[in-house]
N, CA, C and O of each residue as an XYZ file, in Angstrom:
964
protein
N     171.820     66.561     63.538
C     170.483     66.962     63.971
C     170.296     68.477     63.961
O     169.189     68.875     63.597
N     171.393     69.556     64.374
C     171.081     70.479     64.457
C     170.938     71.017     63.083
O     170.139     71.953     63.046
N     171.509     70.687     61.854
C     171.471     71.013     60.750
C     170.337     70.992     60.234
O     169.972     71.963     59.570
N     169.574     69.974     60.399
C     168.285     69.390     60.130
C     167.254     70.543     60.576
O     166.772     71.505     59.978
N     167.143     70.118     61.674
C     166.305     71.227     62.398
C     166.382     72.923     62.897
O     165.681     73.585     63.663
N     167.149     73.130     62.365
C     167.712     74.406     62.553
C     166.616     75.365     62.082
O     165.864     75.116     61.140
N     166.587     76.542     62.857
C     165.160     77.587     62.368
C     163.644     77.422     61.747
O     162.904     78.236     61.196
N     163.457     75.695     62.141
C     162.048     75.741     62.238
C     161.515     74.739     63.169
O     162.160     73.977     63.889
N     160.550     74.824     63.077
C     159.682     73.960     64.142
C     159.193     72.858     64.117
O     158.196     72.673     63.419
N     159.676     71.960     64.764
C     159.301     70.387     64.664
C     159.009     70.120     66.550
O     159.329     70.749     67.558
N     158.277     68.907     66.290
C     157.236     68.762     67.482
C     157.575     67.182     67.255
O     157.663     66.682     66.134
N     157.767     66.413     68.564
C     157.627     65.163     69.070
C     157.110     64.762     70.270
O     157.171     65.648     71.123
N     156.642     63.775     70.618
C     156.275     62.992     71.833
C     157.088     63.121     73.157
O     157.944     62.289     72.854
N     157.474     63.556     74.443
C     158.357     63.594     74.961
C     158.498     61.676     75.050
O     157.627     60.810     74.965
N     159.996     61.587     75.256
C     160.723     60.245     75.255
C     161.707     59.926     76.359
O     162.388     60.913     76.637
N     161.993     58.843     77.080
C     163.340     58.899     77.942
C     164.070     57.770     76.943
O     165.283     57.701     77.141
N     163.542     56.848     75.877
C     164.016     55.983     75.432
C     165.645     56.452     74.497
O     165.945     57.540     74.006
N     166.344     55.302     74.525
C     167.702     55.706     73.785
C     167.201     55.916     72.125
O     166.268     55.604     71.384
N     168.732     56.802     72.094
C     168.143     57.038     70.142
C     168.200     56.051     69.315
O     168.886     55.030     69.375
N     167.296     56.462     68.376
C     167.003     55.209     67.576
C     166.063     54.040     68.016
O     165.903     52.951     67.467
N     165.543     54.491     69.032
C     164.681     53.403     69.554
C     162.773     53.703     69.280
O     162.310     54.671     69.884
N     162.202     53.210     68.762
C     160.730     53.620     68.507
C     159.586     53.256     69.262
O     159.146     52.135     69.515
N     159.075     54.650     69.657
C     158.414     54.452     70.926
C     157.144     54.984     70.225
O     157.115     55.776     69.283
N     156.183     54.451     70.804
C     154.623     54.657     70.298
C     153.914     54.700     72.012
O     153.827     53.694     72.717
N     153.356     56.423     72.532
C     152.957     56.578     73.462
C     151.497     56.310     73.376
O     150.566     56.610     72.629
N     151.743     55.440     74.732
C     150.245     54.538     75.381
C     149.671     55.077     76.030
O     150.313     55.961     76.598
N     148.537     55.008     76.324
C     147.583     55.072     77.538
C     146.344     54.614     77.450
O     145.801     54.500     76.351
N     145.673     54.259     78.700
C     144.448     53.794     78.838
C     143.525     54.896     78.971
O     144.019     56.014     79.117
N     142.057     54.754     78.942
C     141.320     55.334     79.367
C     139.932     54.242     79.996
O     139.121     53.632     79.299
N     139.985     54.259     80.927
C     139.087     53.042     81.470
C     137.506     53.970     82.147
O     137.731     54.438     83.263
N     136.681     54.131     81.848
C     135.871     54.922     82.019
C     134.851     54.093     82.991
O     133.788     54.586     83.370
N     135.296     52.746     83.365
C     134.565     51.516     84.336
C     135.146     52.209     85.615
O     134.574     51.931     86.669
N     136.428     53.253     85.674
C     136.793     53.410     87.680
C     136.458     54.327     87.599
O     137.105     55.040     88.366
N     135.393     55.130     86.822
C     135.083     56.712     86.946
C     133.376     56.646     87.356
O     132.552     55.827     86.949
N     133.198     57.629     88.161
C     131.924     57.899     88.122
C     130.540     57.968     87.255
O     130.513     58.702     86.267
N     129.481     57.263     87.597
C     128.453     57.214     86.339
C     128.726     58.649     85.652
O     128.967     58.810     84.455
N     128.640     59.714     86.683
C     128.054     61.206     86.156
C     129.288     61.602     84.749
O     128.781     62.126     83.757
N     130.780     61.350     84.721
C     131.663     61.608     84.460
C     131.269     61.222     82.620
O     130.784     60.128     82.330
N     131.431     61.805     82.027
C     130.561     61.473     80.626
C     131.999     61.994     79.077
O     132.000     61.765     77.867
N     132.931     62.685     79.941
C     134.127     62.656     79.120
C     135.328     62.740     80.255
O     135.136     62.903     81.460
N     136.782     62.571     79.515
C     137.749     62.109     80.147
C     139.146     62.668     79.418
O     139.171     62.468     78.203
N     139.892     63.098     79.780
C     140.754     63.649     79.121
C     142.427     63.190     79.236
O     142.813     63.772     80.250
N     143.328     62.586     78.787
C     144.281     62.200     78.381
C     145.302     63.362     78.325
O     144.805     64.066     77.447
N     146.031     63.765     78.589
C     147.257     64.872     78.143
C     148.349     64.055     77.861
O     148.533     63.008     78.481
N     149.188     64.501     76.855
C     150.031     63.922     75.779
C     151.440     65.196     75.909
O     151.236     66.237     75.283
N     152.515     65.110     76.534
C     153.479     65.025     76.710
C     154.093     65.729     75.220
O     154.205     64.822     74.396
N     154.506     67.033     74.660
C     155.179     67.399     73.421
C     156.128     68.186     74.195
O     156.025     68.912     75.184
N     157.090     67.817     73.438
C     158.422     68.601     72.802
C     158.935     69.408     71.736
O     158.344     68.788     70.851
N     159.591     70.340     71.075
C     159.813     70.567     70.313
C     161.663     70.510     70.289
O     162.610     70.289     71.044
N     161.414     70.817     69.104
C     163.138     70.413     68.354
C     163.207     71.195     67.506
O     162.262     71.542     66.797
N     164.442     71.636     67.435
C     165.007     72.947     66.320
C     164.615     74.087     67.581
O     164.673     74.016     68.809
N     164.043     75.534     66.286
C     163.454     76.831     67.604
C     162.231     76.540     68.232
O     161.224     75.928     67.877
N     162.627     77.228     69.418
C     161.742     77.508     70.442
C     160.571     78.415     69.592
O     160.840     79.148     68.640
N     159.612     78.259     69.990
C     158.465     78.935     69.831
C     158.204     80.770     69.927
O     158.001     81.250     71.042
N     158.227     81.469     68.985
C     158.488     82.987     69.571
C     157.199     83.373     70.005
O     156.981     84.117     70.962
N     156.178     82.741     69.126
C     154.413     83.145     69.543
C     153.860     81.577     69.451
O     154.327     80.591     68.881
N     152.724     81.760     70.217
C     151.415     80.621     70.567
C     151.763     80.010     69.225
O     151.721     80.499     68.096
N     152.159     78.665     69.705
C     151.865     77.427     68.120
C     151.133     76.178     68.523
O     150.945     75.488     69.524
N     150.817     76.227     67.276
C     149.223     74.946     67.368
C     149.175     73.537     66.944
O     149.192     73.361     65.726
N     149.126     72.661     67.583
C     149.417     71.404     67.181
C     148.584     70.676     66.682
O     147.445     70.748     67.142
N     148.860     69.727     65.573
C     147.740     68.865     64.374
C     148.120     67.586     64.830
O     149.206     67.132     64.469
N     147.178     66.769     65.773
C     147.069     65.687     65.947
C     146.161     64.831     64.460
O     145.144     65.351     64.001
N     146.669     63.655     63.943
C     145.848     62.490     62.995
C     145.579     61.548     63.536
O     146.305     60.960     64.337
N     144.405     61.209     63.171
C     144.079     59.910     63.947
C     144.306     58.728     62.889
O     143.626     59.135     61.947
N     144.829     57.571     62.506
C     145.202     56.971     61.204
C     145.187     55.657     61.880
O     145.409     55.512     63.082
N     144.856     54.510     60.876
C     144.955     53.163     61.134
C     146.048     52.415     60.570
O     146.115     52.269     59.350
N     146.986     51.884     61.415
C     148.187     50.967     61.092
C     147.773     49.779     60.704
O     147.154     49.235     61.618
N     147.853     49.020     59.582
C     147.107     47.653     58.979
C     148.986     47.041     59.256
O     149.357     45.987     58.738
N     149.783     47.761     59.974
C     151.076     46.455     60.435
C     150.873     45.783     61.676
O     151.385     44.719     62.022
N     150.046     46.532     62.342
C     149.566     46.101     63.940
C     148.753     45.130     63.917
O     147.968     45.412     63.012
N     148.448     44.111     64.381
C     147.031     43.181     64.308
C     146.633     43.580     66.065
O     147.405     43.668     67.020
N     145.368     43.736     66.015
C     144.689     43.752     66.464
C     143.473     43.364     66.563
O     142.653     43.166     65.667
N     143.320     43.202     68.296
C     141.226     42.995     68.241
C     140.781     44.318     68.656
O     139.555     44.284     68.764
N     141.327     45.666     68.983
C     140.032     46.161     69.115
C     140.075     47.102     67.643
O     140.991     47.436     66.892
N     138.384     47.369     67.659
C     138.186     48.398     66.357
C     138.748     49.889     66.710
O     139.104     50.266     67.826
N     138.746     50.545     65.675
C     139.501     51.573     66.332
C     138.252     53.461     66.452
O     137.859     54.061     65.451
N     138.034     53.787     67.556
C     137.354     54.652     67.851
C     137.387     55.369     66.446
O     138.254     55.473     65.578
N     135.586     55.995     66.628
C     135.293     56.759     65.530
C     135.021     58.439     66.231
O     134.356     58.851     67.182
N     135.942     59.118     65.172
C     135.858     60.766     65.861
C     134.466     61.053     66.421
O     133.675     60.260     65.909
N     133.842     61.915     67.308
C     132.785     62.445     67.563
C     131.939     61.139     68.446
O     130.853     61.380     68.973
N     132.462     60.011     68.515
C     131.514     58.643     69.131
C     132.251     58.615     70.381
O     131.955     59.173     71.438
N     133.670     57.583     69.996
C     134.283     57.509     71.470
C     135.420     58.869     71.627
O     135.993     59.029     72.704
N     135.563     59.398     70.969
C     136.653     60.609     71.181
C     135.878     61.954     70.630
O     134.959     61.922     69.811
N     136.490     63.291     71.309
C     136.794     64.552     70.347
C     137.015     65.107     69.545
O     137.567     66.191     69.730
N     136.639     64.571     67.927
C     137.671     65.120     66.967
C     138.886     66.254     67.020
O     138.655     67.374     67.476
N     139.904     65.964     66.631
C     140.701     66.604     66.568
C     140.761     67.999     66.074
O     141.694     68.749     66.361
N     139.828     68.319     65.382
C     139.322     69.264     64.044
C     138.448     70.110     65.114
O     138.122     71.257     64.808
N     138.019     69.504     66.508
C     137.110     70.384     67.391
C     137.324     71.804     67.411
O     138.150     72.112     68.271
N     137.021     72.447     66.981
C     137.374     74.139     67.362
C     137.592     74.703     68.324
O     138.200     75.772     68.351
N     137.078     74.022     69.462
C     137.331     74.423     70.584
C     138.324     73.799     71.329
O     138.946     74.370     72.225
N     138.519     72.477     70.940
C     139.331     71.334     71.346
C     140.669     71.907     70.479
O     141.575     71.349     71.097
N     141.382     72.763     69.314
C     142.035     72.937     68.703
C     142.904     73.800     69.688
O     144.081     73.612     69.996
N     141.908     74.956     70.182
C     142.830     76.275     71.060
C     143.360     75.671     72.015
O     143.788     76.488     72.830
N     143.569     74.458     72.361
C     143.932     74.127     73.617
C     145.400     73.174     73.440
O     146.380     73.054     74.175
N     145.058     72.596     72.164
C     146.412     71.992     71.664
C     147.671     72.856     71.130
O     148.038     72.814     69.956
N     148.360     73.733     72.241
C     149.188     74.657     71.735
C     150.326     74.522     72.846
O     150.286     73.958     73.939
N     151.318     75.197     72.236
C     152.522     75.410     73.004
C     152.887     76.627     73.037
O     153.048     77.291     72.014
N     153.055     77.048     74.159
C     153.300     78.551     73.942
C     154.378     79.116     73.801
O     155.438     78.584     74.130
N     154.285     80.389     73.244
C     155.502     81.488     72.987
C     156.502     81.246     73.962
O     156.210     81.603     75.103
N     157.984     80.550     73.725
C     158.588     81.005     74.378
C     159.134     79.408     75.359
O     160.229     79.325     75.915
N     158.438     78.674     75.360
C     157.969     77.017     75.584
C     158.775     76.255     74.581
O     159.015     76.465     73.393
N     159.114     75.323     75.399
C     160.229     74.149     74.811
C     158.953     72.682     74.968
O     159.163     71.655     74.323
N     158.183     72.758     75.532
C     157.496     71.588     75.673
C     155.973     71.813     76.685
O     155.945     72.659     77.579
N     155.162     71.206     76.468
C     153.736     71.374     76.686
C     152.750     70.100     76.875
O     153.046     69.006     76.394
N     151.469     70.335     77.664
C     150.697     69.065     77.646
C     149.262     69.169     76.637
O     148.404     69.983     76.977
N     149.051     68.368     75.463
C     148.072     68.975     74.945
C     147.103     67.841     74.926
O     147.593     66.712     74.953
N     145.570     67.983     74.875
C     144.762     67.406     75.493
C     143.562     66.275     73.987
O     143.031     66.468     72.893
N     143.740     65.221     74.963
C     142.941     64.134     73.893
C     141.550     64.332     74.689
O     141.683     64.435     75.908
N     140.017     64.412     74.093
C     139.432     64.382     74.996
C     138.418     63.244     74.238
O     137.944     63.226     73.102
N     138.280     62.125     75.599
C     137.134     60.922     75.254
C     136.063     60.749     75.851
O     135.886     60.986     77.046
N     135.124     60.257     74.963
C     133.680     60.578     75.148
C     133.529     58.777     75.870
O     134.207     57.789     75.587
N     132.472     58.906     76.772
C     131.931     57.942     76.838
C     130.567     57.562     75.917
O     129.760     58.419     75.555
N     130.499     56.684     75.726
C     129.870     56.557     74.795
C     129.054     54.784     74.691
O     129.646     53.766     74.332
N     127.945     54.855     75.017
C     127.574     53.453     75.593
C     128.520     52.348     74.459
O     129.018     51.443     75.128
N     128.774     52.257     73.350
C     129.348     51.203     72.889
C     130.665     50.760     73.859
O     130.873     49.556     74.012
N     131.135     51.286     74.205
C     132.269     51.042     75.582
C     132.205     50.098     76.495
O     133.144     49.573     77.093
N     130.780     49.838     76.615
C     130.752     48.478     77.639
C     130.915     47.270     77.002
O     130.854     46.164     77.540
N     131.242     47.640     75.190
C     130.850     45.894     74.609
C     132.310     45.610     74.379
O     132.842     44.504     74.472
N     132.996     46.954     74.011
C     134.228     46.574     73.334
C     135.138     47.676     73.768
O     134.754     48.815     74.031
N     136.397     47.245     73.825
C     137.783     47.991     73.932
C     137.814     48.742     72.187
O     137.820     48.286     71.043
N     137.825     49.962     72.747
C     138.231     50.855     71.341
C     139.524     51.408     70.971
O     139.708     52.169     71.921
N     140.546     51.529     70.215
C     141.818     52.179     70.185
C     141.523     53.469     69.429
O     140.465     53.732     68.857
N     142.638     54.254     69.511
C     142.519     55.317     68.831
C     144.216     55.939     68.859
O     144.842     56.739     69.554
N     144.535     54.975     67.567
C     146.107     55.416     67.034
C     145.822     57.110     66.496
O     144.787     57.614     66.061
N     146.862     57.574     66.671
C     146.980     58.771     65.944
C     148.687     59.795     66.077
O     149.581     59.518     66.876
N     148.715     60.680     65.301
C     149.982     60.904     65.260
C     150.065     62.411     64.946
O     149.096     63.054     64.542
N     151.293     62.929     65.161
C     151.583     64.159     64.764
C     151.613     64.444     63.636
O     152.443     63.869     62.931
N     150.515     65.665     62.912
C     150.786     66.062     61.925
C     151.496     67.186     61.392
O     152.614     67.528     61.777
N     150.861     67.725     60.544
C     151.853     69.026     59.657
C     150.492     70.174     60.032
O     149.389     70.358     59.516
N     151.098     70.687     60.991
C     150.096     72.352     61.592
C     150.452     73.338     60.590
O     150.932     73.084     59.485
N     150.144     74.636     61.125
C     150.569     76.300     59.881
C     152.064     76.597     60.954
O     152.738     77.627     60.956
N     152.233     75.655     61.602
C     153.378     76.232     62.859
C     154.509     75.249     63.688
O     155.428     75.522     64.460
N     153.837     73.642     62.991
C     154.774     72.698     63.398
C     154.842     71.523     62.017
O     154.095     71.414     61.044
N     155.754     70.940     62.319
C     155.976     69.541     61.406
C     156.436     68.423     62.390
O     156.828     68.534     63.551
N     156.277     67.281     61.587
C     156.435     66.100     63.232
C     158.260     66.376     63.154
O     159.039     66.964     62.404
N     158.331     65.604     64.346
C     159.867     65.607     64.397
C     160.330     64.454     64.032
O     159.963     64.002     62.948
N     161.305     63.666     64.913
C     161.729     62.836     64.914
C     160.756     61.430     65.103
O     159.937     61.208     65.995
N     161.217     60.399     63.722
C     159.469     59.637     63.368
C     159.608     58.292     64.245
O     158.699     57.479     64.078
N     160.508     57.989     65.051
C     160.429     57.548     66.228
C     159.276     57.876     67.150
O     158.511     57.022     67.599
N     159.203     59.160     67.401
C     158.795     59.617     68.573
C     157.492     60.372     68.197
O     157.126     61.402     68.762
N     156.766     59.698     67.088
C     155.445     61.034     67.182
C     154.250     59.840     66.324
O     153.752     59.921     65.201
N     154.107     58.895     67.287
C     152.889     58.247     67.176
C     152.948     57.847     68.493
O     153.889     57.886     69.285
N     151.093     57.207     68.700
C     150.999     57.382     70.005
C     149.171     56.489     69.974
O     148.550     56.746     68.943
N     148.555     55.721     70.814
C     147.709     55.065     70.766
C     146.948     55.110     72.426
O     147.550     54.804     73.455
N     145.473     55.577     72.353
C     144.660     55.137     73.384
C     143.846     53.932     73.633
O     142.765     54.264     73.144
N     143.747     53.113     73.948
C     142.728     51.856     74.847
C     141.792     53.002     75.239
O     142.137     53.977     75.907
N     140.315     52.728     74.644
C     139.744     53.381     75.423
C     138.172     52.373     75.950
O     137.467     51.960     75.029
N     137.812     52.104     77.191
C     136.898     51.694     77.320
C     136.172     51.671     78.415
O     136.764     52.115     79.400
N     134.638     51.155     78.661
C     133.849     51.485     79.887
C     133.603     49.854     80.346
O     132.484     49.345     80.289
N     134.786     49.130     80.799
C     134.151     47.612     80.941
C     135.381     47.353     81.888
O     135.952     48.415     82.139
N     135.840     46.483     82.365
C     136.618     45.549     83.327
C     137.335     45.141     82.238
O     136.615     44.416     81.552
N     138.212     45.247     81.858
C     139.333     44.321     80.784
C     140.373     44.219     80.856
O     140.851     45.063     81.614
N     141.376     43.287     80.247
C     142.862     42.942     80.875
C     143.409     43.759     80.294
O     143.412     43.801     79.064
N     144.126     44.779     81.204
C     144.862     45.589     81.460
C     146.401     45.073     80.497
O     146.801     43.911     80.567
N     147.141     46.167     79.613
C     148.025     45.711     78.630
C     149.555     45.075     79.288
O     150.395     44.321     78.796
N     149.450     45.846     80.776
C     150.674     44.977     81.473
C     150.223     43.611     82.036
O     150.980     42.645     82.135
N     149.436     43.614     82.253
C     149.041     41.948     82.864
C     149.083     41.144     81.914
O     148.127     40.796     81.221
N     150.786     40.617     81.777
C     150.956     39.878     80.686
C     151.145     38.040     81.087
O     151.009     37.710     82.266
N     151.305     37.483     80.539
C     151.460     35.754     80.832
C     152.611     35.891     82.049
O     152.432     34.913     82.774
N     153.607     36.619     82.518
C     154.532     36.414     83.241
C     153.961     37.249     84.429
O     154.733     37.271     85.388
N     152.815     37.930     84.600
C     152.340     39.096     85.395
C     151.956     38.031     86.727
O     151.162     37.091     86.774
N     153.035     38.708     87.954
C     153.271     37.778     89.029
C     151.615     37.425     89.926
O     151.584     36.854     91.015
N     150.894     37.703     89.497
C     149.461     37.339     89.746
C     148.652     36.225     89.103
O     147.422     36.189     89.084
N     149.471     35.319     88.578
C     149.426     34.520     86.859
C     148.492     35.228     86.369
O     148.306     36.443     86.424
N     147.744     34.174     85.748
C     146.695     34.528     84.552
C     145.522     35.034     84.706
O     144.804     34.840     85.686
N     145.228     35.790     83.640
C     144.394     36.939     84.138
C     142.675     36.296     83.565
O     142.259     35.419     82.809
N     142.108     37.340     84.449
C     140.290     36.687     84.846
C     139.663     37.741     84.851
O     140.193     38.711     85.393
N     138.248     37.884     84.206
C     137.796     38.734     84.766
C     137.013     39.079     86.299
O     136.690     40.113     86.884
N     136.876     37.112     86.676
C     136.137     36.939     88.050
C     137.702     37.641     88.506
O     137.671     38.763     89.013
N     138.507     37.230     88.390
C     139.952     37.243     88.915
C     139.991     38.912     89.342
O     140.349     39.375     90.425
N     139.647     39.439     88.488
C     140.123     41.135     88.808
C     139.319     41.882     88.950
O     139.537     43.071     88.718
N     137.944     41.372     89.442
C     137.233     41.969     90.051
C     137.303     41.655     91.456
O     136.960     42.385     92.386
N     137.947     40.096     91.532
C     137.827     39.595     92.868
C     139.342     40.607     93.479
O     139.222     40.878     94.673
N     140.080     40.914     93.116
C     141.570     41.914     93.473
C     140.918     43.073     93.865
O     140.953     43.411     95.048
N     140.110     43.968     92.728
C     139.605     45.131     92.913
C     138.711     45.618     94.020
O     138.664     46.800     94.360
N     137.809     44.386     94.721
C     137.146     44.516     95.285
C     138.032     44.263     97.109
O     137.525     44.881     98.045
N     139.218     43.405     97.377
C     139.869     43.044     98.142
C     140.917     43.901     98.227
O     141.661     43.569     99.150
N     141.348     45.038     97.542
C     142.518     46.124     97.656
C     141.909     47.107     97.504
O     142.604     48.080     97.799
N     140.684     47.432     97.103
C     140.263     48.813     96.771
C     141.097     49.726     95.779
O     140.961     50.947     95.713
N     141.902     49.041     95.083
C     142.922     49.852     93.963
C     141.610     49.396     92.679
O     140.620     48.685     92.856
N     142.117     50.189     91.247
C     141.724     49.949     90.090
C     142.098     48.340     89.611
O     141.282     47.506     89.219
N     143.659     48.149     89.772
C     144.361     47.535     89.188
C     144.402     47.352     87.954
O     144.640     46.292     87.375
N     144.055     48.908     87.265
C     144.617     49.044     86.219
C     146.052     49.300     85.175
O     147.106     49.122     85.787
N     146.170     49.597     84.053
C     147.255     49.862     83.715
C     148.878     50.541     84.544
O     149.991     50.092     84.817
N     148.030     52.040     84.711
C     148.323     53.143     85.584
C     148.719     52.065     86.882
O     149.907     51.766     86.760
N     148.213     51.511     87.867
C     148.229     51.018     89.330
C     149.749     49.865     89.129
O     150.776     49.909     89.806
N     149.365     48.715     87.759
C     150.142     48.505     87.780
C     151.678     48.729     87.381
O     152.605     48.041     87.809
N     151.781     49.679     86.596
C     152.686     50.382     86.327
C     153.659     50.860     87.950
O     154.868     51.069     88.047
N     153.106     50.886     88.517
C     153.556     51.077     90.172
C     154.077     50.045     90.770
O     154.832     50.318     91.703
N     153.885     48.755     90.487
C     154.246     48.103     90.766
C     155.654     46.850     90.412
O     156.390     46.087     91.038
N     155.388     47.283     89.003
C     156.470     46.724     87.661
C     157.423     47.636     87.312
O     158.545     47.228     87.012
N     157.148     48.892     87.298
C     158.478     50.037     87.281
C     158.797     50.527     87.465
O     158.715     51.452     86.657
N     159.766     50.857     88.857
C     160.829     49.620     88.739
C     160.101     48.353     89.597
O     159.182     48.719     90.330
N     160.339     47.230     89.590
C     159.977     45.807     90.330
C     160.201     46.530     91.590
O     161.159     47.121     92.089
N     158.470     46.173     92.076
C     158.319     46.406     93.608
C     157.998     45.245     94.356
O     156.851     45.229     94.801
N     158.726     44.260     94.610
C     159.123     42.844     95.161
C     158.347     43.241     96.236
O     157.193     42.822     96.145
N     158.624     44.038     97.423
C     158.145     43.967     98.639
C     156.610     43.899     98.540
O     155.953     43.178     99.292
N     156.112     44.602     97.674
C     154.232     45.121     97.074
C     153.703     44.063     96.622
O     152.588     43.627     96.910
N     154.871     43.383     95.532
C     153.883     42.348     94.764
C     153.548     41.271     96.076
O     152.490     40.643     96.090
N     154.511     41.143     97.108
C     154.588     40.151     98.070
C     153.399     40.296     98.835
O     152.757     39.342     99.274
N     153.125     41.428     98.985
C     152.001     41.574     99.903
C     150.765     41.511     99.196
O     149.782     41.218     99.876
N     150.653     41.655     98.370
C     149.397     41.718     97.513
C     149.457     40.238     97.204
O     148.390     39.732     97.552
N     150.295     39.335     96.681
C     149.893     37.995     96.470
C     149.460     37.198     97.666
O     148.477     36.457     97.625
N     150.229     37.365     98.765
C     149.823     37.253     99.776
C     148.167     37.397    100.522
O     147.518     36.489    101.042
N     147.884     38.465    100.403
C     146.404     39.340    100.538
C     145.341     38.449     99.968
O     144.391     38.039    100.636
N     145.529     38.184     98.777
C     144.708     37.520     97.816
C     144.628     36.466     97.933
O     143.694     35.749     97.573
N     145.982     36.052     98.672
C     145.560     34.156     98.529
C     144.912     33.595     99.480
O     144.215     32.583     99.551
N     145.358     34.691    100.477
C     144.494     34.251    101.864
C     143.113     34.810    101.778
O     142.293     34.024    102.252
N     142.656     35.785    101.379
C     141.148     36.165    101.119
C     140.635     35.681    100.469
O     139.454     36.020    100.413
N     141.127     34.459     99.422
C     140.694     33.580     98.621
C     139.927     31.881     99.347
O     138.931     31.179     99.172
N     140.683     31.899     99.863
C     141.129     30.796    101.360
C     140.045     31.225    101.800
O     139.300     30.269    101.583
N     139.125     32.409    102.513
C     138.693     32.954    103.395
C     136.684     32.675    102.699
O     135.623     32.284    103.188
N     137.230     33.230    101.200
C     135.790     33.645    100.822
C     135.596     31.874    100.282
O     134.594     31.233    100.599
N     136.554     31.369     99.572
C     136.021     29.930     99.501
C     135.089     28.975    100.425
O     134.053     28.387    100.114
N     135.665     29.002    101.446
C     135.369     28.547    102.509
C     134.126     29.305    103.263
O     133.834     29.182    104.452
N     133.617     29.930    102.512
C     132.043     30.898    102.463
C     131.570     30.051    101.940
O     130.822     29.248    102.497
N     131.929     30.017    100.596
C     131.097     29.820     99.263
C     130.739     27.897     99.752
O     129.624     27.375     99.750
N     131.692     27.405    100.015
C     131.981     25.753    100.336
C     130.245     26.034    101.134
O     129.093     25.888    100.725
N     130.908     26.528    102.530
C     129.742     26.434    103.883
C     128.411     26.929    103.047
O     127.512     26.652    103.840
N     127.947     27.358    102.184
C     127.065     28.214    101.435
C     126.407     27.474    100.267
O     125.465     27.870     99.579
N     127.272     26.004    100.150
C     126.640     24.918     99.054
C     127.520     25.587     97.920
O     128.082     24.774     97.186
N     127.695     26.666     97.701
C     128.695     26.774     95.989
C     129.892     26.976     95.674
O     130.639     27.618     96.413
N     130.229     26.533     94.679
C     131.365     26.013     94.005
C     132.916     27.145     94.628
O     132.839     28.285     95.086
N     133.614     26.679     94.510
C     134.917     27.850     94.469
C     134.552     28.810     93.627
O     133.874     28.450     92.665
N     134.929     30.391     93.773
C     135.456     30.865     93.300
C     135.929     30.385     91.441
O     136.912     29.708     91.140
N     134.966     30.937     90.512
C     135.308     30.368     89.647
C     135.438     31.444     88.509
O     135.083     32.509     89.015
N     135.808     31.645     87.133
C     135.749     32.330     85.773
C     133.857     32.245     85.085
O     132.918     33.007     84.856
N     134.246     30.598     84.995
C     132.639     30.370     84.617
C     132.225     29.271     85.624
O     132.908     28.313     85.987
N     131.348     29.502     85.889
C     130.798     28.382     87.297
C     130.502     27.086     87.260
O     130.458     26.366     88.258
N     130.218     26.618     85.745
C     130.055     25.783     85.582
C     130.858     24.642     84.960
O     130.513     23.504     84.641
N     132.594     25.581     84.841
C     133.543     25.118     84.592
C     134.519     24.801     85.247
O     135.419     25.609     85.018
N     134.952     23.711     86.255
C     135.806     23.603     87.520
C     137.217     24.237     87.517
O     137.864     24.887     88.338
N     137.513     23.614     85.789
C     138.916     24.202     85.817
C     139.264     25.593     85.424
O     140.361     26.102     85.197
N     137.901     26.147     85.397
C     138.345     27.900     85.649
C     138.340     28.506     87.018
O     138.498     29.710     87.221
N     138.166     27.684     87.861
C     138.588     28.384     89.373
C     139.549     29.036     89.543
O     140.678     28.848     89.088
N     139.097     30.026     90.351
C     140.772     31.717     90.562
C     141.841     30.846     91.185
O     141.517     30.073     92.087
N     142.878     30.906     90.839
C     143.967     30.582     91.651
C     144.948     31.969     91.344
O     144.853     32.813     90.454
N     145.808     31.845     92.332
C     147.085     32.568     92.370
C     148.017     31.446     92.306
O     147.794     30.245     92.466
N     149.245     32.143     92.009
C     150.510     31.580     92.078
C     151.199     31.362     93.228
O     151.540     32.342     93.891
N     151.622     29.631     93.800
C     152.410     29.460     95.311
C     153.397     30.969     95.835
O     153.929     31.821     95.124
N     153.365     30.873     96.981
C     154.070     32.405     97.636
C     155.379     31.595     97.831
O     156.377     32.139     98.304
């Protein structure tokens, strides 16, 4: 490696993963737990460099590019609609590492943008070739945003996610009974490392406030707690404690 990189400048993703392992950095941007007024949102992205240190201000070339190996449902954000172009001029001076700097946070910035309430947008993109960096190690220098303005299942709430299966009555009915997001970010707090004592209380919380508001809805003439109302077997359940 040092041979490789020796006296010039290469730029990667910061990583804790072992070598050889390929990591593609995530994040959400959920623009549904932010304030109406809040109209952009900004992401910072974690760089490193490899080989020399930086002697003066260097500037980093983010690409935004579509992987046709990934399948996916969402479409993938268009520059200037749901995001910042990268090419922003003003958005450019800010993507730098400075003189003297081994590593830096440089900034994605996303637009809200009414199409956000219909659909989850991604926005893959990767390290490019600047007048002052080259990517590094090709493990470590791609990287993808979720970006959207709606209630949607969150990428850890997976089939094994100790809350079972996921709803949207379901996670609004959580959000509104914990006052958390219970988004990505929230649950990430809870899954790493396994917070047994948290998930306990929170399944707990829910099943009995479930218990609580049913028994509203019953005394009130309507149905349980349901996905679609007019479908019995989409009623919220949790998983036995």
């Amino acid at each position: 490696m040092p041979g490789v990189y020796s006296g010039q400048q290469y730029l990667q993703f910061y990583t804790t993963t072992t070598a050889g392992t390929k990591e593609v950095v995530t994040a959400n941007a959920a623009f549904y737990y932010l304030d109406a007024s809040k109209i952009t949102d900004t992401v910072l992205l974690h760089v490193v460099t490899t080989g020399s240190v930086p002697s003066k201000t260097s500037y980093v070339q983010l690409t935004a590019f579509t992987d046709n190996t990934v399948i996916s449902t969402y479409p993938d954000a268009i520059a200037g609609v749901q995001y910042v172009s990268f090419d922003d001029a003003n958005l450019k001076k800010l993507m730098k590492v400075d003189a003297g700097k081994y590593e830096a946070y440089i900034p994605v910035v996303l637009k809200r943008d009414p199409s956000l309430k219909e659909k989850v947008y991604q926005l893959r993109f990767k390290i490019g070739i600047s007048n002052d960096f080259k990517p590094g190690n090709s493990n470590h220098t791609e990287g993808v945003i979720y970006i959207s303005d709606r209630l949607s299942q969150p990428s850890n709430w997976t089939t094994t996610f100790f809350l079972g299966a996921y709803g949207l009555v379901k996670h609004q009915f959580i959000i509104e009974q914990s006052g958390q997001p219970w988004d990505s970010d929230f649950i990430t707090t809870l899954t790493k490392p396994v917070d047994l004592n948290a998930q306990s209380f929170y399944l707990f919380k829910f099943t009995q406030a479930l218990k609580t508001v049913n028994a509203a809805r019953q005394a009130a003439g309507l149905t349980e707690l349901r996905e679609d109302p007019l479908v019995p077997s989409t009623a919220v359940t949790f998983p036995s404690l």
